[in-house]
Structures are given as C-alpha cells and as structure tokens.
VOLOLO-237728 format. One record per residue: x, y, z of N, C-alpha, C, CB in turn; residue in three letters. Coordinates in steps of 0.2 Angstrom, whole numbers, padded with zeros to 4 digits, always signed. Glycine has a CB too. Layout:
N
XYZXYZXYZXYZALA;...
//
This chain:
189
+0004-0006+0000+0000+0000+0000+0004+0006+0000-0005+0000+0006UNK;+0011+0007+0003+0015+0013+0005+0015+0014-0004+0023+0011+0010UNK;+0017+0009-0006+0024+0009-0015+0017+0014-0019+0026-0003-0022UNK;+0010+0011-0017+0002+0014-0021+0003+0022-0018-0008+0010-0016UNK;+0005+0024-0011+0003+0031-0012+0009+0035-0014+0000+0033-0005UNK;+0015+0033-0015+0020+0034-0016+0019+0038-0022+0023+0031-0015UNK;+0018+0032-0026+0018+0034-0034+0012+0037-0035+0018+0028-0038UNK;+0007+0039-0031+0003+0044-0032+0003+0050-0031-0001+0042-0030UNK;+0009+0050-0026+0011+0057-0024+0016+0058-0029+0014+0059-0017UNK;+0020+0055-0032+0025+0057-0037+0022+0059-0047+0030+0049-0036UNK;+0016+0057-0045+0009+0058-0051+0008+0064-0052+0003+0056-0050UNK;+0007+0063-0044+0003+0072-0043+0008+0077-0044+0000+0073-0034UNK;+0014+0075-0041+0020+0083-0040+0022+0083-0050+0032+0081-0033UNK;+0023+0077-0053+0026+0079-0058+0020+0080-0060+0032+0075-0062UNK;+0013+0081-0063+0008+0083-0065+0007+0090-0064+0004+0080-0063UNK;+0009+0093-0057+0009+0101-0054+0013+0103-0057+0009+0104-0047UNK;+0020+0099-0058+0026+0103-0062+0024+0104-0068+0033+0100-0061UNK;+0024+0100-0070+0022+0099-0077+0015+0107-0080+0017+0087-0076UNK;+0012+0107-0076+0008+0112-0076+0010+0119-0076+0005+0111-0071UNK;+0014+0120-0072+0019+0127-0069+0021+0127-0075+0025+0126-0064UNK;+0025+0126-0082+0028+0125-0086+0026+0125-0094+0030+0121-0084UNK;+0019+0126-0092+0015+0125-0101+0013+0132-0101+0007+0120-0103UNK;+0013+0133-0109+0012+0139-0110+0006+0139-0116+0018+0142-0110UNK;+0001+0142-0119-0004+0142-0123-0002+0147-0128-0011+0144-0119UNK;+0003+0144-0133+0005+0148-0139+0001+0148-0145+0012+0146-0141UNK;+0003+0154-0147+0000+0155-0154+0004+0157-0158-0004+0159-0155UNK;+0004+0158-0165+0008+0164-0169+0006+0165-0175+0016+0164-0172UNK;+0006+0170-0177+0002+0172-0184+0007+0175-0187-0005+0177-0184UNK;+0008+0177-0195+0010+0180-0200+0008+0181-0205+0013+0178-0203UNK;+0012+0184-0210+0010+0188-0217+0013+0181-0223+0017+0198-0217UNK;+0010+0179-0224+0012+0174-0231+0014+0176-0235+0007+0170-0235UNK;+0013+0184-0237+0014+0184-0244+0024+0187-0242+0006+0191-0249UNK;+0026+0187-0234+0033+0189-0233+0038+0185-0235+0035+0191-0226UNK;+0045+0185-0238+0050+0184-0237+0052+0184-0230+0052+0186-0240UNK;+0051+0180-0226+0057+0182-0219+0065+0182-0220+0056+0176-0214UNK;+0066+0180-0225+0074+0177-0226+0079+0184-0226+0075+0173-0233UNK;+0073+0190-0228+0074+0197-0229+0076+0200-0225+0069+0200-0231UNK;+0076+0195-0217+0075+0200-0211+0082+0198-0208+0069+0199-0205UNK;+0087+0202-0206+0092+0198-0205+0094+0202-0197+0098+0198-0212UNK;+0093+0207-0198+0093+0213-0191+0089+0217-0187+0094+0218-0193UNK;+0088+0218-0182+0083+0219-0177+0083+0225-0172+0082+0214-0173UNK;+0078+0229-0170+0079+0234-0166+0075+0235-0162+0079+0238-0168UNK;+0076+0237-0156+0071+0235-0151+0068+0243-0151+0073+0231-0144UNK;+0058+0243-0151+0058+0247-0150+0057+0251-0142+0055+0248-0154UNK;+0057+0255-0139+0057+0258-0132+0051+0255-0129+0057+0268-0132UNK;+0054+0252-0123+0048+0248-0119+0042+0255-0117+0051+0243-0109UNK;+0037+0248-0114+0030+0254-0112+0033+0257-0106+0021+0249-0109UNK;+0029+0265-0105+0031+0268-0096+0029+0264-0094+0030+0274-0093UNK;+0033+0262-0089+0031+0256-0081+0025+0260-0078+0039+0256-0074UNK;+0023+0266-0079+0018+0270-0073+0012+0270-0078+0022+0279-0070UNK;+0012+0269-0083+0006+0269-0088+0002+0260-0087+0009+0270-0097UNK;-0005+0261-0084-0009+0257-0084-0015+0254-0089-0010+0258-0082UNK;-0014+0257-0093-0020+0257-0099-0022+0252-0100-0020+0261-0105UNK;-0027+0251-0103-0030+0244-0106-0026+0238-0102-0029+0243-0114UNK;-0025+0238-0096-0023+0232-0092-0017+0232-0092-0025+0225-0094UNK;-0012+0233-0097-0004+0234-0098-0001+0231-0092-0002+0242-0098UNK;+0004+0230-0090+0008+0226-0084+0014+0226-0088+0004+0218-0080UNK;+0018+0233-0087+0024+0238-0087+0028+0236-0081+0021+0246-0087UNK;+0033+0232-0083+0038+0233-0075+0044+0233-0081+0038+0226-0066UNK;+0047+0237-0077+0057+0238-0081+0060+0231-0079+0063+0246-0075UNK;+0060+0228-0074+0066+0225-0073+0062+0216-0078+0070+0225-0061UNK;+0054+0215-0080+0052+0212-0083+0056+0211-0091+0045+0215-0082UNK;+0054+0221-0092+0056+0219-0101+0063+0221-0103+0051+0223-0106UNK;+0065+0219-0095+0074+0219-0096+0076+0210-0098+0079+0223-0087UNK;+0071+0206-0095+0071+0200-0095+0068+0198-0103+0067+0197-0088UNK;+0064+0199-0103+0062+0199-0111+0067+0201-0117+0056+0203-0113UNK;+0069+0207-0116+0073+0207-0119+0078+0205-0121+0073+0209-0119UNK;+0083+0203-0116+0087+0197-0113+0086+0189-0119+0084+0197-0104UNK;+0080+0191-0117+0078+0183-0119+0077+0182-0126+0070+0181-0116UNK;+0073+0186-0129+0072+0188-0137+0077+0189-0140+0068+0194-0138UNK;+0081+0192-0136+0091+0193-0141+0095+0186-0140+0098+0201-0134UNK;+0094+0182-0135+0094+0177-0135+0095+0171-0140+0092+0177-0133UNK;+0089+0170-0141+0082+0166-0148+0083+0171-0154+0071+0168-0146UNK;+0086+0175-0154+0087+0179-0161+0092+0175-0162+0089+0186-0162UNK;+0098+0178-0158+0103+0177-0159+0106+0169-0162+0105+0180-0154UNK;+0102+0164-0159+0101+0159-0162+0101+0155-0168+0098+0159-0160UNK;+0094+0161-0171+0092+0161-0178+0096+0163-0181+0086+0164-0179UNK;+0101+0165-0179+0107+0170-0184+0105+0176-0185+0108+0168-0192UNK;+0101+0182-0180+0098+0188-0182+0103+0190-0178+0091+0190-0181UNK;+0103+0198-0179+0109+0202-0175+0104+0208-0172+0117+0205-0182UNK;+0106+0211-0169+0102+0216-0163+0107+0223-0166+0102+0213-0151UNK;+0105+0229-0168+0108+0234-0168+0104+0239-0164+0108+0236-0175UNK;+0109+0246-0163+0107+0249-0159+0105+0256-0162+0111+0248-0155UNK;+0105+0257-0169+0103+0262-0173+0095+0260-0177+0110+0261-0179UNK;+0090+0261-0176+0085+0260-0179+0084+0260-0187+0082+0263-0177UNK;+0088+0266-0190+0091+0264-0198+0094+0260-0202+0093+0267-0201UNK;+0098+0254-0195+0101+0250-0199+0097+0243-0197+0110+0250-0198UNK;+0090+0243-0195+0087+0237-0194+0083+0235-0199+0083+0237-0188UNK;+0081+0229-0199+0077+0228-0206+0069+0228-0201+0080+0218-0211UNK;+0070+0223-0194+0063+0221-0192+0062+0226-0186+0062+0212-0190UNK;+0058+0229-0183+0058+0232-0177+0053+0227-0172+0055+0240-0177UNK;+0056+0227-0166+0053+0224-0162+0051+0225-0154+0055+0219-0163UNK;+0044+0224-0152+0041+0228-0146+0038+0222-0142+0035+0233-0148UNK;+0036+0222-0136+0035+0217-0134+0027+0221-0128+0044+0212-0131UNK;+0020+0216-0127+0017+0218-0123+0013+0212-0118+0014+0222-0127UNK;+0012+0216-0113+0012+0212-0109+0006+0212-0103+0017+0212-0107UNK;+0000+0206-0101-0005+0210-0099-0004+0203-0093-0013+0210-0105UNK;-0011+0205-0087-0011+0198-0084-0020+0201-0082-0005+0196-0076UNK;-0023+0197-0082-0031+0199-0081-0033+0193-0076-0038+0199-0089UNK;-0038+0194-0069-0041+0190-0066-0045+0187-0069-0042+0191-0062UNK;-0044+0180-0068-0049+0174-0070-0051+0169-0064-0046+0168-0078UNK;-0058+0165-0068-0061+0163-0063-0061+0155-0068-0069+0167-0059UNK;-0059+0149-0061-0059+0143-0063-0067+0139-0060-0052+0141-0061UNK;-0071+0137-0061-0077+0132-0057-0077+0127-0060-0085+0133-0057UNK;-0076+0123-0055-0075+0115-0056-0082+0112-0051-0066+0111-0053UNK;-0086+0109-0057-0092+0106-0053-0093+0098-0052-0097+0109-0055UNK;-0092+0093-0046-0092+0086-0048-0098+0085-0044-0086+0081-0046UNK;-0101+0080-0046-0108+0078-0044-0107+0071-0043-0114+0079-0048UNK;-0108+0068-0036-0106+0062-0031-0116+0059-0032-0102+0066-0020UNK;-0116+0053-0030-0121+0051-0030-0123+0044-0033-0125+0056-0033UNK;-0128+0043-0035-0128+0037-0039-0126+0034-0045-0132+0037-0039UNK;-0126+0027-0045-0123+0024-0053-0120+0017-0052-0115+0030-0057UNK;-0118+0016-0056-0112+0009-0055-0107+0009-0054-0111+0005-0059UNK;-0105+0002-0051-0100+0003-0046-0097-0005-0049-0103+0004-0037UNK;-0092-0004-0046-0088-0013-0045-0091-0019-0045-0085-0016-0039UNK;-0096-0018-0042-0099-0026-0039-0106-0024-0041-0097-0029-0029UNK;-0109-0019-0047-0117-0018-0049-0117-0011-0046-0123-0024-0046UNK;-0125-0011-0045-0129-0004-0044-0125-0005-0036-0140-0004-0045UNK;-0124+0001-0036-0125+0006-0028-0128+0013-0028-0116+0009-0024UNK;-0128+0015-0024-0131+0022-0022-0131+0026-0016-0136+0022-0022UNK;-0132+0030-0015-0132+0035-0007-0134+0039-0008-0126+0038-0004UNK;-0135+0047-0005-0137+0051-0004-0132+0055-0011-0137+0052+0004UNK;-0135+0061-0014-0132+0063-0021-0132+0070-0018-0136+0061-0030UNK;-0124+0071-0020-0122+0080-0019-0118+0082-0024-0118+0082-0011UNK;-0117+0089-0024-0113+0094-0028-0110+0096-0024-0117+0100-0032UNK;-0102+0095-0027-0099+0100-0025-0096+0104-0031-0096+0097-0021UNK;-0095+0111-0028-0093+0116-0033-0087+0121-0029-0099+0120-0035UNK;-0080+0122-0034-0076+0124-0030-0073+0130-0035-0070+0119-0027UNK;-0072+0136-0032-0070+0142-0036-0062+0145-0035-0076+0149-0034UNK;-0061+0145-0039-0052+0147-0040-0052+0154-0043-0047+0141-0045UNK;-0050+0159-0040-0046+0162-0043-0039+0165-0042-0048+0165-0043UNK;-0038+0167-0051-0030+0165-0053-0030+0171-0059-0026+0155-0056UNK;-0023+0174-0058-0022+0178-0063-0019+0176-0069-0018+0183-0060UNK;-0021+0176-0075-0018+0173-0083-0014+0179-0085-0025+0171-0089UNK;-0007+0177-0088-0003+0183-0090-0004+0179-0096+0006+0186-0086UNK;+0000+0188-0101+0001+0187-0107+0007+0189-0111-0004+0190-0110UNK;+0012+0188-0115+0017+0189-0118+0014+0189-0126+0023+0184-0116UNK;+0014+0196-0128+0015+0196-0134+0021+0200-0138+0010+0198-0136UNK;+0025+0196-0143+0030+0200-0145+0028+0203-0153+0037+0194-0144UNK;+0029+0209-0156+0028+0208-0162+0036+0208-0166+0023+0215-0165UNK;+0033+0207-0171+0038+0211-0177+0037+0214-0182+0041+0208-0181UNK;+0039+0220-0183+0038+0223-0189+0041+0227-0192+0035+0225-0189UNK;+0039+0226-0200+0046+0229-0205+0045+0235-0205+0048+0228-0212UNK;+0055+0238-0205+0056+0242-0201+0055+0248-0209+0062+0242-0196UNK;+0056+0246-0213+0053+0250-0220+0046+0252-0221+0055+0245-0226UNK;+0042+0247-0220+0035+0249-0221+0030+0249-0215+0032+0244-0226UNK;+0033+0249-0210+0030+0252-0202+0024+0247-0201+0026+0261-0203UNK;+0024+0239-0205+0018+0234-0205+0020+0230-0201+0015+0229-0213UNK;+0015+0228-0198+0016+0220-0192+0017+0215-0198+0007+0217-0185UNK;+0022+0208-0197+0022+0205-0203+0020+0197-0197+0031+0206-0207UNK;+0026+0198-0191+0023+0192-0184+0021+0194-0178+0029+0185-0180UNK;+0017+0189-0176+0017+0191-0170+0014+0184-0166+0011+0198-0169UNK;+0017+0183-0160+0017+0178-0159+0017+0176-0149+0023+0177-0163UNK;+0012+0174-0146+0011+0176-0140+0011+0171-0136+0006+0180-0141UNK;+0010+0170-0128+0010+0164-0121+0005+0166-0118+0016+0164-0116UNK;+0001+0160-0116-0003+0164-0111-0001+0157-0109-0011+0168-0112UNK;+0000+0160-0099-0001+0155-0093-0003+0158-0088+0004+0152-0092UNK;-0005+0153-0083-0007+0155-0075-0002+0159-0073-0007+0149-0069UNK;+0001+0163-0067+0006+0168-0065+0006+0161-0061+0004+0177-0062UNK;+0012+0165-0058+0013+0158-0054+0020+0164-0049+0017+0148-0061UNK;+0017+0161-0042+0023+0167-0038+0032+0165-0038+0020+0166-0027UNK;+0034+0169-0039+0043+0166-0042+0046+0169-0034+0048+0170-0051UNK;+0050+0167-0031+0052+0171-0026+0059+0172-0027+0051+0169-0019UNK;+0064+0171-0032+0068+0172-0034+0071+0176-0041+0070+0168-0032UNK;+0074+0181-0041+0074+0182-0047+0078+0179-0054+0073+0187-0047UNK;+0080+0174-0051+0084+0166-0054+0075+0163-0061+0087+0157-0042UNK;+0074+0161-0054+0066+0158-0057+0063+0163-0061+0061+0157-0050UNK;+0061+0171-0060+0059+0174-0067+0061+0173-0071+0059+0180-0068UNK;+0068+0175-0073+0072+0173-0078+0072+0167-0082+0078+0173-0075UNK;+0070+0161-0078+0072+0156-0082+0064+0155-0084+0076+0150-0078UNK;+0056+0157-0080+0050+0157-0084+0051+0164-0089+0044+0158-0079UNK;+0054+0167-0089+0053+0172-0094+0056+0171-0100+0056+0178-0092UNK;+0060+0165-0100+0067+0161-0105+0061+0159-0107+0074+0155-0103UNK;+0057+0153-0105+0052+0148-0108+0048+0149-0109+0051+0145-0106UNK;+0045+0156-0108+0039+0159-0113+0041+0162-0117+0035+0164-0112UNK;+0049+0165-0119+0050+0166-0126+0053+0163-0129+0051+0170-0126UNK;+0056+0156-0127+0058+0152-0132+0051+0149-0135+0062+0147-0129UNK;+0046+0147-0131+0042+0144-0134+0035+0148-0140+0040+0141-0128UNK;+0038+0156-0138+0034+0161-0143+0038+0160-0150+0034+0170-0140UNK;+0045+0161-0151+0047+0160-0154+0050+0154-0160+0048+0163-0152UNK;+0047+0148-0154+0049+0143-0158+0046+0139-0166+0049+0140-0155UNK;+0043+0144-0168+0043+0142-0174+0042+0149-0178+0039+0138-0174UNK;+0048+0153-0176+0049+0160-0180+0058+0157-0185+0051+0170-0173UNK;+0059+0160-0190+0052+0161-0195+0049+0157-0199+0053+0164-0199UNK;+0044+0159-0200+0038+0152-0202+0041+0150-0209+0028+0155-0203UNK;+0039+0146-0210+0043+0141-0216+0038+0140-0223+0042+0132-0212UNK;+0035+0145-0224+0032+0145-0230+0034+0154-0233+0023+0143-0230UNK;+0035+0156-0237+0037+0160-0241+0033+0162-0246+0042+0158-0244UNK;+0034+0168-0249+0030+0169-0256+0032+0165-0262+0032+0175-0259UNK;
//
C-alpha cells in the first residue's frame, strides 16, 4: 500500500510541475513575406512602467528579462540586434497583460455503478471556485521599411509566484523560447 501512495504522490508533483511549465502559444504571419529578408533587429522603447491602460503590466526590470531573452532566440536564428534604428530591417516591441480569471469545477457524487453492480447514497454537488491571474506575452515584429506587423506571436499562462529572481528569468526564457519557436515560419512567397 506505501509503493500505491507513493507513486501517487509522485503523479501528482510531476503533474503540478508539469503544469507550472505550459504555456498556450500562438503565432500568426503575413504569407505573402519573405522572412529570409530579415536579418537585423531593433528593439523598440519599452511601455512607461507607470502607464496602466488597457490592463498593460509595465515593470522595467520584466522587459529587461524579455529582452534578454528575445536577443537570445534571435541570436540563435542568426539575427543580429543593432542599436541604430536605420540599420534594422525588423523592429521589435513586446506587450504584456495579466487579467483575473475565474476557474469552477463542478463534480456531482451520487448514484450509478459501481464494481460489484448498482450502488447508491445520498447525491451531492460539489462546486469549487479558484481564482488566478492569466498573464500574457506578446512579442511583435515589424518591418522596419513599411511600419507593417508581418509576426506576432504570443503565451498565455497561470502567473505563478517566483520568489527568486533566478526563477523569473528562467520562466521568462520559456515563454519566449516557446513564442518564438517556430519564427520564421517556413512558407514563403
């Protein structure tokens, strides 16, 4: 019986970790772009940290980590980061939201079959309410010649409290590895 709960707690933690770790990606593009075109990048000036508007969630030392991260994943791809905006091909910005959500989970106990046929008992609801804040990363791209969004590519996950800023860093790595991982898109004009 010990080895049964054991492995059930070992279910459960790598199932919460496993959780901590996913992220709800998207990315969209322009078909009719050459990406091959884009070989250079500029970041443009983050949002003010003191501006709230439309939900915005502006902190400095955040889109010091993004950026960090994004130069990163470029750099990867073979893109280069300049510090002159006329010598970039792509400009890139990055935004960032977190909105409260509400989770209800409703199970209903009661009657049905069982192991050994019909059972039954007295039948109840239960209903349990979570709330949790959902953040968002969105990064664009856009050419720096015609001022058009060409990608944009985004994460959404639960927030999750980090108390180190080792741990931001390294969730801020893996939302934007995983935004970026499939830039640039593989069809062409």
């Amino acid at each position: 019986m010990t080895n049964l709960k054991t492995m059930t707690l070992i279910a459960l933690v790598t199932w919460s970790l496993g959780g901590c770790s996913t992220f709800h990606v998207t990315s969209d593009y322009n078909p009719e772009i050459d990406f091959s075109q884009y070989g250079t990048y500029f970041w443009l000036p983050a949002p003010d940290p003191t501006d709230k508007t439309n939900g915005a969630q502006n902190d400095g030392l955040l889109n010091q980590r993004i950026e960090r991260a994004v130069d990163a994943v470029l750099s990867k791809k073979g893109m280069r980061r300049v510090e002159e905006r006329a010598d970039a091909s792509l400009l890139v910005t990055e935004h960032i939201n977190a909105k409260q959500k509400l989770r209800v989970n409703t199970t209903n106990y009661g009657y049905g079959y069982g192991r050994w046929g019909y059972w039954g008992g007295p039948g109840y609801t239960d209903t349990t309410v979570h709330q949790y804040q959902q953040g968002t990363l969105i990064l664009d791209l856009i050419d720096a010649k015609n001022k058009e969004l060409v990608w944009r590519g985004s994460a959404q996950s639960q927030l999750r409290d980090m108390k180190t800023p080792q741990e931001r860093e390294k969730r801020v790595r893996a939302a934007v590895e995983a935004i970026l991982a499939k830039y640039p898109p593989s069809s062409k004009k």
